[in-house]
C-alpha positions in Angstrom: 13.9 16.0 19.2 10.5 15.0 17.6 9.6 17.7 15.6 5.9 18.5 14.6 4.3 17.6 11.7 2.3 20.9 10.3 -0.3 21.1 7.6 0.6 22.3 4.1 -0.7 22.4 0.4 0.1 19.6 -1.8 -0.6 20.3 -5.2 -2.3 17.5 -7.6 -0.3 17.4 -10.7 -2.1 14.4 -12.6 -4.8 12.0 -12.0 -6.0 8.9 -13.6 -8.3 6.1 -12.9 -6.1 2.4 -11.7 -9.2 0.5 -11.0 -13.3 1.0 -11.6 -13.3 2.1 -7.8 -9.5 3.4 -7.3 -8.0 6.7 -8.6 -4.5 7.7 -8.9 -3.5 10.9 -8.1 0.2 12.4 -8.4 0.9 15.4 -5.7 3.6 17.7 -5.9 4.7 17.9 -2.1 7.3 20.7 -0.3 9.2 18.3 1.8 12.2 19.2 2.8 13.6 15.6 3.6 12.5 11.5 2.2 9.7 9.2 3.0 10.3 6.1 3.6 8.6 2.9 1.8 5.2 2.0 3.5 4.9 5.1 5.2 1.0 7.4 5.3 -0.1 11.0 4.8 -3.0 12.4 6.7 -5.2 14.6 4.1 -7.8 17.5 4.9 -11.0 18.8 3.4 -12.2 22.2 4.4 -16.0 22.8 3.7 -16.6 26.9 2.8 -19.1 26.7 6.5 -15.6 25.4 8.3 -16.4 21.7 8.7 -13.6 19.5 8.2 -13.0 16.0 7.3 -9.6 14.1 7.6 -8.7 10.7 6.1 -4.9 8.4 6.1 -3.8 7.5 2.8 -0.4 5.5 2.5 2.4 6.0 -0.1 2.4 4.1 -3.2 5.1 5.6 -4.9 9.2 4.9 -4.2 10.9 7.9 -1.7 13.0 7.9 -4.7 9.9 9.9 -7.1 10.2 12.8 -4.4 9.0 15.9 -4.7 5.9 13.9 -6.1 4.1 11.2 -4.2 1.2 8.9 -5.4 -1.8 8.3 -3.5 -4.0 5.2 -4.9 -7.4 6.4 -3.0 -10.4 3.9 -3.5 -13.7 5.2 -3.3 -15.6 4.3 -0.6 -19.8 4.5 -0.7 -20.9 7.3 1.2 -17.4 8.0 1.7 -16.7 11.7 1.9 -13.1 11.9 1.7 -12.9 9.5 -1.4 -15.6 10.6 -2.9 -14.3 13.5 -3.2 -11.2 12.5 -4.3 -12.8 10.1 -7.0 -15.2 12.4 -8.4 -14.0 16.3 -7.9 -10.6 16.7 -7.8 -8.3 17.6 -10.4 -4.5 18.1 -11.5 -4.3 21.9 -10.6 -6.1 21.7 -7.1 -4.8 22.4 -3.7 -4.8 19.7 -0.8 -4.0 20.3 2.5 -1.7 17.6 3.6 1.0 16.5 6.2 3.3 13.8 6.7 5.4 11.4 5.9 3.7 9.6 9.0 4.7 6.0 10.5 8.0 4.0 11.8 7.3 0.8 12.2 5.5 -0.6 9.1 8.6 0.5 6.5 10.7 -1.0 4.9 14.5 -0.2 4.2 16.8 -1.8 1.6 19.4 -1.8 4.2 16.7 -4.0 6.1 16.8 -6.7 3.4 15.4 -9.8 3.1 13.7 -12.4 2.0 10.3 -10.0 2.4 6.8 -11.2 2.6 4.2 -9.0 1.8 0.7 -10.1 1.7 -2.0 -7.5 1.1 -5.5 -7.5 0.9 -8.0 -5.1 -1.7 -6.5 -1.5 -1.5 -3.9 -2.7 1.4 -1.7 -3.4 -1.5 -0.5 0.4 -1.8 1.7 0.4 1.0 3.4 -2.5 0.1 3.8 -1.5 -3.8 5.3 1.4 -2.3 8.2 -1.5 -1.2 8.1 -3.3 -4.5 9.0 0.0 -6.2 11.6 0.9 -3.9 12.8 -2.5 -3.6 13.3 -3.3 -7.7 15.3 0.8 -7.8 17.4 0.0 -4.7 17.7 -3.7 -4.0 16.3 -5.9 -7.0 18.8 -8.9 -5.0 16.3 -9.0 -2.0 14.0 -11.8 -2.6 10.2 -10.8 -2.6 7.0 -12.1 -2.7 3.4 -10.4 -3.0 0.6 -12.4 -1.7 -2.2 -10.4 -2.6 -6.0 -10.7 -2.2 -8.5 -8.9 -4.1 -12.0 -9.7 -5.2 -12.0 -10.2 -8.7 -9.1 -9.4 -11.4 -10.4 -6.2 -12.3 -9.8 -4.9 -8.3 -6.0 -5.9 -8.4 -4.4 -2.5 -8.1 -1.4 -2.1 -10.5 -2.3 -5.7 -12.3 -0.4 -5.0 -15.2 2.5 -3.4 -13.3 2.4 -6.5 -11.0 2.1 -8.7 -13.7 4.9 -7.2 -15.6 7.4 -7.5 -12.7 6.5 -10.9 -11.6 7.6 -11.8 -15.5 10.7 -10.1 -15.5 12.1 -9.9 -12.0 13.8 -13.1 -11.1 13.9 -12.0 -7.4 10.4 -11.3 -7.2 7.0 -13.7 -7.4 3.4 -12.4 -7.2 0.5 -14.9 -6.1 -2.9 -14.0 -6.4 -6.0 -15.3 -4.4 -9.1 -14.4 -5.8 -12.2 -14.5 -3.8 -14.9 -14.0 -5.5 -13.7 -15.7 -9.0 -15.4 -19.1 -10.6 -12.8 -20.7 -8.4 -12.7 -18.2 -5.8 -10.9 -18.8 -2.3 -9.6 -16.6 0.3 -5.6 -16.9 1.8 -5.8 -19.9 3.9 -3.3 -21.9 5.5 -2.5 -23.7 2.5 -2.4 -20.7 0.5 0.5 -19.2 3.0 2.2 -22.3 3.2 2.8 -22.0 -1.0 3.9 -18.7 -0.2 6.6 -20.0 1.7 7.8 -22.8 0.5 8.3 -20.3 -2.8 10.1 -17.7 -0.9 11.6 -19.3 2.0 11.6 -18.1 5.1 11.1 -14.5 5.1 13.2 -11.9 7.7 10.6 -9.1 7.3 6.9 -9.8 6.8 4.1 -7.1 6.0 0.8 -7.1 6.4 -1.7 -4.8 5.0 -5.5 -5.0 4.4 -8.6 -4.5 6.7 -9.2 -5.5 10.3 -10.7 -9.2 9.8 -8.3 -9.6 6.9 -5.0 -8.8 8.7 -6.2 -10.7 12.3 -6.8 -14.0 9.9 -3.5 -13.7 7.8 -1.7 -12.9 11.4 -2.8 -15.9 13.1 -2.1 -18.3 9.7 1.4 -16.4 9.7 1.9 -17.5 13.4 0.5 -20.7 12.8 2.9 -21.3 10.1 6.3 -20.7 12.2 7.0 -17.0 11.5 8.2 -15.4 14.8 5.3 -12.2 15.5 8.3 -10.4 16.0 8.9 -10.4 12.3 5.4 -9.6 11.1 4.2 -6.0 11.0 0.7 -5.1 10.3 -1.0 -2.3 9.3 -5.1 -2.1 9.3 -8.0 0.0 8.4 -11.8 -0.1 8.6 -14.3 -2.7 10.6 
């Protein structure tokens, strides 16, 4: 039997900046059982006059971290959620949170691989979430990040990303800049490099906003991959 999620306080016990638009925050949580890689909390704001304002932020941390979890919120203009998040909070405060949320787009180590994940701007967390989890649990599974972002100072956990595509063996990281001196966005041939570096993937994930994860799912298709291997996940217009 399904039980019902119910709201609680998470407490934020550290928070730092990962990008010039992206913040990382560190909550203590009071779950009583794991997460699982790629999965989302729903957060709450509660204004003194009783107006409310509720926003989904995926995991970027490993279930392994638990009772803390990592949120990597990016701060949207006019955004009041993020903004909020960006510019007021701090380690000490209480959020009203529930979750873990989602069972399709996870990944398992039991699941295994090869895995494809291509992400686009701050659709990358969910799928760091896997790469952590992956390199603790099952650093055999081949991997591959193909990861959009606008300009090298966007990439979320660059260094981290850089760091583990030097010294993993089983995983490769490709990054597509859009909007460097040589700028291009993930095409067909971009995906076909992806996979002739990784091979055919069992599990592919696919992360980023609407127009983003529509284009990289019909190049996917286009390419060979059975849809039923791809899973997607999408935000915004």
């Amino acid at each position: 039997m399904t039980t019902a999620l119910t709201w609680q306080d998470a407490v934020i016990t550290a928070a730092a900046p990962e990008t010039t638009r992206v913040r990382r925050l560190t909550l203590a949580v009071g779950w009583s059982r794991p997460f699982r890689a790629g999965q989302h909390v729903d957060v709450r704001l509660t204004a003194p006059d009783g107006y409310q304002a509720q926003r989904s932020y995926s995991i970027a941390s490993s279930p392994t971290v638990l009772p803390t979890i990592d949120l990597l919120i990016e701060r949207l203009d006019d955004g009041e959620v993020s903004g909020f998040f960006s510019d007021v909070a701090e380690p000490g405060d209480a959020i009203e949170l529930r979750g873990p949320i989602g069972g399709s787009f996870v990944w398992d180590p039991e699941m295994g691989g090869p895995l494809l994940l291509v992400g686009g701007g701050s659709g990358v967390v969910p799928l760091l979430g896997m790469l952590r989890h992956r390199a603790e649990a099952a650093p055999g599974v081949p991997a591959l990040l193909l990861y959009s972002a606008r300009t090298a100072e966007e990439v979320i956990a660059r260094e981290e990303l850089t760091r583990r595509d030097a010294e993993e063996p089983g995983f490769r990281l490709m990054l597509t800049l859009t909007r460097s001196l040589d700028g291009r966005r993930i095409d067909a041939a971009r995906i076909a490099e992806a996979l002739a570096a990784l091979g055919t993937p069992a599990h592919t994930f696919v992360c980023g906003a609407n127009p983003f994860v529509s284009a990289v799912s019909d190049l996917l298709v286009e390419a060979g991959l059975p849809a039923r291997t791809i899973r997607t996940e999408r935000f915004g217009g």
